[in-house]
KOLTORKOL-809717 format. One record per residue (C-alpha): x, y, z. Coordinates in steps of 0.5 Angstrom, whole numbers, plus 500, padded with zeros to 3 digits. Each point is the difference from the previous one (the first is absolute). Last residue first. Example, Ala and Ser with C-alpha at 12.3 -4.5 7.8 and 13.67 -1.06 7.14 Angstrom:
<atoms>
<<527, 498, 514>> <<498, 493, 502>> 
</atoms>
This chain:
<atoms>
<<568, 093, 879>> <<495, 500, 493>> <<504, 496, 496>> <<501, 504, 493>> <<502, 496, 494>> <<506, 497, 494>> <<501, 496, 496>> <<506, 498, 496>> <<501, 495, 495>> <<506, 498, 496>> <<506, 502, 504>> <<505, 503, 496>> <<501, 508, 504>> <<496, 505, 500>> <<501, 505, 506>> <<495, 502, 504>> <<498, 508, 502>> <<495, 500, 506>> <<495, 506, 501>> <<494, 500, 504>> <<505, 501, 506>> <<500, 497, 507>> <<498, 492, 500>> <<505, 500, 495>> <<506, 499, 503>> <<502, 493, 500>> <<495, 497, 494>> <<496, 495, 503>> <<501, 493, 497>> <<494, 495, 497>> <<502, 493, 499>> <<493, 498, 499>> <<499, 499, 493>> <<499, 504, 493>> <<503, 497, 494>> <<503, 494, 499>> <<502, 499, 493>> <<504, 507, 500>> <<504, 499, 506>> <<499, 503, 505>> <<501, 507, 503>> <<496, 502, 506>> <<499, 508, 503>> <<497, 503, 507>> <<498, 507, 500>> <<498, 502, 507>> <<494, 504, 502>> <<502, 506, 505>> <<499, 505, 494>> <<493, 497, 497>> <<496, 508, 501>> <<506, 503, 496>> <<498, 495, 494>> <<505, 495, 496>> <<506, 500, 496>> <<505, 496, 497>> <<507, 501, 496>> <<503, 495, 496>> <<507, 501, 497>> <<503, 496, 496>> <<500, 506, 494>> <<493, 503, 502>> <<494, 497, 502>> <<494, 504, 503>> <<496, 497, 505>> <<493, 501, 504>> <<497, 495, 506>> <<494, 500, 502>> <<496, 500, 507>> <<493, 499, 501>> <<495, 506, 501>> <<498, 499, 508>> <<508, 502, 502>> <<497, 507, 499>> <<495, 501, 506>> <<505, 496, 505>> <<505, 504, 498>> <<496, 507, 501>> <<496, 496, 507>> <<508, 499, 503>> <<502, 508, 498>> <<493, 501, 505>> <<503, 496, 506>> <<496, 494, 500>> <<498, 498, 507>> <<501, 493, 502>> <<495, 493, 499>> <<498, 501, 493>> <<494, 499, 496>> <<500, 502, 494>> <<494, 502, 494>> <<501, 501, 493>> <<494, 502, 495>> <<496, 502, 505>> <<493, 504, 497>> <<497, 507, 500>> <<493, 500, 502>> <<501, 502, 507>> <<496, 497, 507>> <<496, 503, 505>> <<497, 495, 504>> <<501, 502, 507>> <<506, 507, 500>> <<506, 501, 505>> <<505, 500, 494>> <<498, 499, 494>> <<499, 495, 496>> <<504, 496, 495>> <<503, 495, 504>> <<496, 498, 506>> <<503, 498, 506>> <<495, 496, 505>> <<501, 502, 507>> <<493, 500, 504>> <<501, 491, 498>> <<506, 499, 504>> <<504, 495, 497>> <<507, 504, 500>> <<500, 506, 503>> <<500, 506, 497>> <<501, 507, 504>> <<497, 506, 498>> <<504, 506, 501>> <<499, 503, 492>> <<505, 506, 497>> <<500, 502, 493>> <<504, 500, 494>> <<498, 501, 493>> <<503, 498, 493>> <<506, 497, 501>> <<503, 497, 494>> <<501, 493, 498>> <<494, 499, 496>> <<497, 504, 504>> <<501, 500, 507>> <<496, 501, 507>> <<504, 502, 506>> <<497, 499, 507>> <<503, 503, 507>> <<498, 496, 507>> <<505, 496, 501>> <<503, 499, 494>> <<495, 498, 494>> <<501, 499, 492>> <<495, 500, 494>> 
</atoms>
């Protein structure tokens, strides 16, 4: 649920459902303005029998396309490969564009660290193709920017 001035917009896993307009004034500590999720508007004691699997609290309005995202991103990212000759192409889901692929080589006996560097460019695409080359281990992640 989203309000600006006195528009409310309500969402579904990340879709609008429903608009409406509401001109009450919340102030912080005030007992007579309590907000109520999952009630409507202008009614006492008259809850839903859904549920809230996610909640967020934020301090700006999200614009319609920033709910859609932020719905998507709850499903951890994951990263898709295909290998062929020396190259690696890796891919991830359209709702994590924006996200930055990072990548560290090792040798092979000390695995994974904390030397992680961000892949120029690839905070703009979900697609990167990387060449193969010797070194020995390679990983690879998405950062969150």
């Amino acid at each position: 649920m989203t309000k600006n001035g006195d528009t409310v917009k309500v969402y579904r896993n990340g879709v609008l459902f429903d608009t409406g307009t509401h001109s009450e004034t919340y102030t912080s500590g005030t007992p007579n303005n309590l907000t109520c999720f999952g009630m409507r508007l202008g009614t006492v004691n008259v809850g839903t029998d859904g549920q809230f699997c996610v909640l967020r609290v934020y301090n700006t309005v999200l614009t319609d396309a920033q709910v859609a995202q932020n719905y998507a991103v709850t499903v951890p990212p994951s990263l898709d490969y295909s290998l062929s000759g020396n190259q690696l192409t890796i891919s991830w889901q359209p709702p994590y564009q924006g996200w930055i692929l990072q990548q560290q080589t090792n040798v092979l006996n000390v695995g994974i660290g904390t030397n992680w560097v961000d892949m120029v460019g690839t905070d703009s695409v979900t697609t990167t193709n990387v060449l193969v080359d010797a070194a020995p281990a390679a990983f690879y992640r998405l950062r969150r920017p």
